[in-house]
DRENFI-396468 format. One record per atom (N, C-alpha, C): residue in three letters; residue number from 1; y, x, z; atom name. Coordinates in steps of 0.05 Angstrom, whole numbers, plus 5000, padded with zeros to 4 digits. Each point is the difference from the previous one (the first is absolute). Layout:
REM DRENFI-396468
NODE code pos   py   px   pz site
NODE  Ala NUM    Y    X    Z   CA
...
This chain:
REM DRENFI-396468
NODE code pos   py   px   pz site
NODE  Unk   1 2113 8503 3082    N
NODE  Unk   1 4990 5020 4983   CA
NODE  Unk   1 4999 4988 4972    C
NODE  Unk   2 5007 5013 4989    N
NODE  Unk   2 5015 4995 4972   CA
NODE  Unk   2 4966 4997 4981    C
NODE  Unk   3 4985 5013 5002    N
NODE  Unk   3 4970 5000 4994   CA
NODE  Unk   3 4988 4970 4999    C
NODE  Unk   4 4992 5002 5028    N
NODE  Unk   4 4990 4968 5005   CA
NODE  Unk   4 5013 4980 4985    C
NODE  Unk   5 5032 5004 5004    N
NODE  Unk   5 5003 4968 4981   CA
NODE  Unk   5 5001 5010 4970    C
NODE  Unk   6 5001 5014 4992    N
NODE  Unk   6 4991 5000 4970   CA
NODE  Unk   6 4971 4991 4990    C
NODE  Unk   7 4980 5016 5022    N
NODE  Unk   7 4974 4989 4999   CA
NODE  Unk   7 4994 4973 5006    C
NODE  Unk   8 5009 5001 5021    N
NODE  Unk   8 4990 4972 5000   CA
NODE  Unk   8 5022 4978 5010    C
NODE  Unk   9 5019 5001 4993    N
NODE  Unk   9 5023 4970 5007   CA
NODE  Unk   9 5020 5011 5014    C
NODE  Unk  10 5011 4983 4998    N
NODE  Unk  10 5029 5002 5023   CA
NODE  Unk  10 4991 4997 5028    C
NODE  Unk  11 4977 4975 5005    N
NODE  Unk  11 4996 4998 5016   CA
NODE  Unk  11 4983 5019 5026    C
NODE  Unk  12 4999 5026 4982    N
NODE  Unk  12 4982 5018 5019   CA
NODE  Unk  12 5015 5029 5011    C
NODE  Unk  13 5027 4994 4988    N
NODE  Unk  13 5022 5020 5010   CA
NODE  Unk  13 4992 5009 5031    C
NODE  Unk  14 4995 4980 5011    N
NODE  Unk  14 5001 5010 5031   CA
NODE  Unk  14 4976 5010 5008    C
NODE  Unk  15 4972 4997 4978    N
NODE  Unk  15 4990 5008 5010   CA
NODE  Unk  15 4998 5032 4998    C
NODE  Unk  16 5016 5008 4974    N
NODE  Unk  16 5004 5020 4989   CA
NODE  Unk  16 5018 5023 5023    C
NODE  Unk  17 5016 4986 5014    N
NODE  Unk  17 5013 5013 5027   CA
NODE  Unk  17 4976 5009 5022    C
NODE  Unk  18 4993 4977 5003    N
NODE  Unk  18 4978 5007 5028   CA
NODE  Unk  18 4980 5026 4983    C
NODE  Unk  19 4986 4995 4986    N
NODE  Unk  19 4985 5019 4988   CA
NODE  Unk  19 5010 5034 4997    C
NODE  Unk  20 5027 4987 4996    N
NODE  Unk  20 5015 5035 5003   CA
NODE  Unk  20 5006 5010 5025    C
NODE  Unk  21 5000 4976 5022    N
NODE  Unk  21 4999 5012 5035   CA
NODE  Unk  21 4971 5013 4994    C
NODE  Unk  22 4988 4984 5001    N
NODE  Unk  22 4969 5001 5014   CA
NODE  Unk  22 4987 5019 4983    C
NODE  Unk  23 5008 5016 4983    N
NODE  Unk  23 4988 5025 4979   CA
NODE  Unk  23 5008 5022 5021    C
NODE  Unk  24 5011 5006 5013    N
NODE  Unk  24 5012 5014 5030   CA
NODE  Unk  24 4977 5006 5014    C
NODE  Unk  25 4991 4971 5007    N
NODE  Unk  25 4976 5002 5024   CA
NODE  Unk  25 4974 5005 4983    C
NODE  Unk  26 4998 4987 4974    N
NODE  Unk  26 4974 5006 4991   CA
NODE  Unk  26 5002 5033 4994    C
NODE  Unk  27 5017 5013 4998    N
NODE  Unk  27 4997 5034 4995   CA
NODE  Unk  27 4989 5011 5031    C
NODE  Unk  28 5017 4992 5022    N
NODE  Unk  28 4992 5011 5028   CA
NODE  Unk  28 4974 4992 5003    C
NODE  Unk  29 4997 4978 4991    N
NODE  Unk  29 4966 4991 5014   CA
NODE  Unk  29 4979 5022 4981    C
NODE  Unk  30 5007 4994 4977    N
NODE  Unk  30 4978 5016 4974   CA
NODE  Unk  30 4996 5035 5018    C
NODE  Unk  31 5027 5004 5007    N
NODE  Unk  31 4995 5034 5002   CA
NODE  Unk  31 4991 5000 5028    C
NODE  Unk  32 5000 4982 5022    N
NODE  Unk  32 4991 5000 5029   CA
NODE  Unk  32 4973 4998 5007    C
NODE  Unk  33 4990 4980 4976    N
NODE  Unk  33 4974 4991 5000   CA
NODE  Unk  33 4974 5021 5010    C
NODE  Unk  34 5001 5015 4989    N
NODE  Unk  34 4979 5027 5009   CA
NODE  Unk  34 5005 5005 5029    C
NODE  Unk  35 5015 4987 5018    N
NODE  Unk  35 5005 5011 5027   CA
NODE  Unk  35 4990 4982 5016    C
NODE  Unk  36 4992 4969 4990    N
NODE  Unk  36 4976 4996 5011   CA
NODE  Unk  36 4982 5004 5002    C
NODE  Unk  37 4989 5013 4978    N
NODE  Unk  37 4971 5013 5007   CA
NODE  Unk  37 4997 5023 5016    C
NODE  Unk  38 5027 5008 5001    N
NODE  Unk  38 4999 5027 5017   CA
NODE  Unk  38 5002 4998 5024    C
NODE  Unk  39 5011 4977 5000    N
NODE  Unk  39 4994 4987 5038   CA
NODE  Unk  39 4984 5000 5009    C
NODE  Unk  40 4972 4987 4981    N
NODE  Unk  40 4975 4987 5003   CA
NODE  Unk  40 4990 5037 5006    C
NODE  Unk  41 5000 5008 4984    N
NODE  Unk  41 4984 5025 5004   CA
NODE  Unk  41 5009 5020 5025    C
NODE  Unk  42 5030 4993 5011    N
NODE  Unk  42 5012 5013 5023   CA
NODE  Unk  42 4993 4997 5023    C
NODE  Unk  43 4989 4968 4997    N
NODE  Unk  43 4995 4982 5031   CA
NODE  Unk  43 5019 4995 5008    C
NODE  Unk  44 5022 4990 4982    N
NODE  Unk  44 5024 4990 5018   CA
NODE  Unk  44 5005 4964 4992    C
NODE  Unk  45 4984 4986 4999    N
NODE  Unk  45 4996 4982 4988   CA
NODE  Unk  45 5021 4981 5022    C
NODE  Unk  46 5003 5012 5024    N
NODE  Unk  46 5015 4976 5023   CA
NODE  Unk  46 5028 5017 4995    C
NODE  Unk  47 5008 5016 4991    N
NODE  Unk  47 5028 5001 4988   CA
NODE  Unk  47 5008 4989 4978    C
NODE  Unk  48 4984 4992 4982    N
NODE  Unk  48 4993 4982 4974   CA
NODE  Unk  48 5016 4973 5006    C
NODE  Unk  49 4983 4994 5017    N
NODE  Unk  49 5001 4967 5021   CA
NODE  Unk  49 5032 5001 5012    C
NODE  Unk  50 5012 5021 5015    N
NODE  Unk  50 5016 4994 5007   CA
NODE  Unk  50 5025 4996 4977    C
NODE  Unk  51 4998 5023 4979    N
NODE  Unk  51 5017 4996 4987   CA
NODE  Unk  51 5006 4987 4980    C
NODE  Unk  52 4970 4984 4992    N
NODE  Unk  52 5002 4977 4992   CA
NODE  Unk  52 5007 4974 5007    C
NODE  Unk  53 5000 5002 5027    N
NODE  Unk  53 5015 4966 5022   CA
NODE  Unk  53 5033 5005 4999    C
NODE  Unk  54 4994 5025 5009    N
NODE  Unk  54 5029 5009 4992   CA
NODE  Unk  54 5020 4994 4975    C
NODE  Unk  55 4997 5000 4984    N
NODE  Unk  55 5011 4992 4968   CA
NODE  Unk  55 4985 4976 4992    C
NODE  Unk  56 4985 4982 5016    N
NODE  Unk  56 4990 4974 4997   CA
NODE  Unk  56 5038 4981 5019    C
NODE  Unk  57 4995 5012 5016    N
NODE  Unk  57 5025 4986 5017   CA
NODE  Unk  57 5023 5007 4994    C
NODE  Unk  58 5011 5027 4977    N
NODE  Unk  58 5015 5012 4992   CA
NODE  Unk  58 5009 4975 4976    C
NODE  Unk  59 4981 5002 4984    N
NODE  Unk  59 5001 4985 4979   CA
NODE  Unk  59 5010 4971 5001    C
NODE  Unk  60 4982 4985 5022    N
NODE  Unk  60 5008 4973 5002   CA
NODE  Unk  60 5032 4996 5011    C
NODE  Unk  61 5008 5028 5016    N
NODE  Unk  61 5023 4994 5015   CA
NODE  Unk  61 5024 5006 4968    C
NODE  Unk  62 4992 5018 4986    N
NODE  Unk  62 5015 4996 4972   CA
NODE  Unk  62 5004 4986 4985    C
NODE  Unk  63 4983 4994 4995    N
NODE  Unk  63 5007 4964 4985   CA
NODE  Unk  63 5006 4975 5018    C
NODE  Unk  64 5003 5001 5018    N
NODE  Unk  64 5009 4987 5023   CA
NODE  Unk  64 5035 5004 4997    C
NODE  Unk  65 5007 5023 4998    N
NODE  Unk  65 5029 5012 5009   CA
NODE  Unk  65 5017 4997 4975    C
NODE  Unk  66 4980 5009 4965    N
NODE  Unk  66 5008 4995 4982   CA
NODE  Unk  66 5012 4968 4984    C
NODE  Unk  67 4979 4984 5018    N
NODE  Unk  67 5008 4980 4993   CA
NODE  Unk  67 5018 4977 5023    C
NODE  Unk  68 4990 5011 5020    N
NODE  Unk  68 5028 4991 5028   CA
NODE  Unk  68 5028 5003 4985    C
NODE  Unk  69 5001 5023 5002    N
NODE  Unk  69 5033 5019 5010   CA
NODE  Unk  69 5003 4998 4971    C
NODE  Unk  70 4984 5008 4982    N
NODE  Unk  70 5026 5005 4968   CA
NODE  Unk  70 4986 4969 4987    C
NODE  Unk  71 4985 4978 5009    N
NODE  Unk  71 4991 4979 4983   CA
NODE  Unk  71 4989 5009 4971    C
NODE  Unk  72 4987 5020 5002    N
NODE  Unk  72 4993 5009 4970   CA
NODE  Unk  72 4965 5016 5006    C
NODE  Unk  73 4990 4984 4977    N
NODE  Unk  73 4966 5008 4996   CA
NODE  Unk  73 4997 5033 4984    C
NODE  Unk  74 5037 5002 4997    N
NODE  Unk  74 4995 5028 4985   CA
NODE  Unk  74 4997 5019 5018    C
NODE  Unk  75 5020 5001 5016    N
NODE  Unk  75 5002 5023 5029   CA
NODE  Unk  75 4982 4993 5008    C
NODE  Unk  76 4983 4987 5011    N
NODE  Unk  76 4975 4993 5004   CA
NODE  Unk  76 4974 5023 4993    C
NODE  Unk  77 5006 4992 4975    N
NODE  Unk  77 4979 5017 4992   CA
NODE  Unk  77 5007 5032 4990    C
NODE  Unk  78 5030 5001 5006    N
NODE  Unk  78 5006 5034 4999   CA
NODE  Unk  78 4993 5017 5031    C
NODE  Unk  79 5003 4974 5016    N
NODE  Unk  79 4993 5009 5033   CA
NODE  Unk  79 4973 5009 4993    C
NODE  Unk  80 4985 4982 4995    N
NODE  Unk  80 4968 4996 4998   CA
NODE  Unk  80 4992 5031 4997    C
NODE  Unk  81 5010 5002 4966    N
NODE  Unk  81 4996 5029 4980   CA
NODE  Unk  81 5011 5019 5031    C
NODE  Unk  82 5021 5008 5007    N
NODE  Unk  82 5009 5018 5019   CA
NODE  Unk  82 4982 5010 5023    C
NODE  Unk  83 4984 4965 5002    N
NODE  Unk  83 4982 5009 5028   CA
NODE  Unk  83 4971 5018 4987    C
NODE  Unk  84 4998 4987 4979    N
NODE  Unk  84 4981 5016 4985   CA
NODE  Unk  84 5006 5025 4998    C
NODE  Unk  85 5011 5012 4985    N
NODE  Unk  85 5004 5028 4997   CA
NODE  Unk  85 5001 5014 5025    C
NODE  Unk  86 5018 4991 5021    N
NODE  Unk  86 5000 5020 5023   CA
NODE  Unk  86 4975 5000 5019    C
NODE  Unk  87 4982 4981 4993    N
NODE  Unk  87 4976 5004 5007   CA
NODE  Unk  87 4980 5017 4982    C
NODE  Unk  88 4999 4998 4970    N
NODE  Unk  88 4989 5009 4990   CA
NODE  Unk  88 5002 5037 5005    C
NODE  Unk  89 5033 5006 5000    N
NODE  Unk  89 5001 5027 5013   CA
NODE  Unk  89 5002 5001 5019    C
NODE  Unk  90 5002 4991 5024    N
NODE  Unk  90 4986 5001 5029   CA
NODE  Unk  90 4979 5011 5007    C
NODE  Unk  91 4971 4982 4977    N
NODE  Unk  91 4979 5013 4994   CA
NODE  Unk  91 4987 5020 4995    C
NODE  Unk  92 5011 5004 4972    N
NODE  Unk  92 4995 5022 4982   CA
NODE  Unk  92 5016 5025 5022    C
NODE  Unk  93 5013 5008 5020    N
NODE  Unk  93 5016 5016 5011   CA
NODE  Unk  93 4970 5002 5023    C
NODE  Unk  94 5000 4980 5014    N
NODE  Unk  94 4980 4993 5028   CA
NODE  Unk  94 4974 5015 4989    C
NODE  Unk  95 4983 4996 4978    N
NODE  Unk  95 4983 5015 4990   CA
NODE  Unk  95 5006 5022 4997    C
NODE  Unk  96 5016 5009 4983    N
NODE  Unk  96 5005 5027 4990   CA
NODE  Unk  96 5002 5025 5028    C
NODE  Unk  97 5012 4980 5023    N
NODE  Unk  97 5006 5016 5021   CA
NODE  Unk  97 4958 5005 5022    C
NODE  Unk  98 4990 4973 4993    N
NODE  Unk  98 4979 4994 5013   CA
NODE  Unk  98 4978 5027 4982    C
NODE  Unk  99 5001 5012 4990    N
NODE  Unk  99 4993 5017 4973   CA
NODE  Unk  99 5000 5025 5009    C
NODE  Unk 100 5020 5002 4999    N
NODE  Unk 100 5008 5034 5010   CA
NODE  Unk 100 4996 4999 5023    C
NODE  Unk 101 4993 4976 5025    N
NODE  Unk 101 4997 5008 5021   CA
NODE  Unk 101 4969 5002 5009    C
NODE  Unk 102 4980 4986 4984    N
NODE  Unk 102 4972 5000 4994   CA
NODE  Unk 102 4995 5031 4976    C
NODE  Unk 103 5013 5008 4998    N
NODE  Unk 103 5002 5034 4978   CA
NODE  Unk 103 5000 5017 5020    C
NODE  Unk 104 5003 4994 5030    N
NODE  Unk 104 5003 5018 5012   CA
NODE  Unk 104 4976 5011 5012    C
């Protein structure tokens, strides 16, 4: 990212890349966030759990595969971002559906 090294060096180019993956996941998490609490208030706190182990083992197996198979900390952390988001809307879907079925 052309930003970072003007700001601050040449030497922070890369970090200027990862920062532009990971602005991906920080949007999914920012707008998901409220669906924790909506858990808490649903009583679904052991679907919480699962789908949190779930994308705990998701994750590690990503950066595991990113840096096996392509030798690169970048795919790594685009896996990472990927597992993120499709959990983040996993979520935000799992509530929304948990909602209308407590509306009834």
């Amino acid at each position: 990212m052309k930003r970072f090294g003007f700001v601050f060096g040449d030497s922070w180019r890369e970090a200027g890349i990862i920062a532009k993956i990971a602005i991906i996941w920080f949007y999914f998490g920012f707008i998901s966030s409220p669906t924790n609490m909506v858990m808490n208030i649903l009583n679904i706190q052991k679907m919480r759990l699962y789908i949190q182990s779930i994308t705990l083992i998701l994750r590690v197996i990503a950066i595991y595969l990113g840096y096996a198979l392509f030798n690169s900390y970048i795919v790594s952390i685009i896996l990472f971002v990927i597992v993120g988001v499709f959990q983040s809307i996993f979520t935000i879907i799992y509530v929304y559906f948990k909602l209308i079925e407590n509306r009834k």
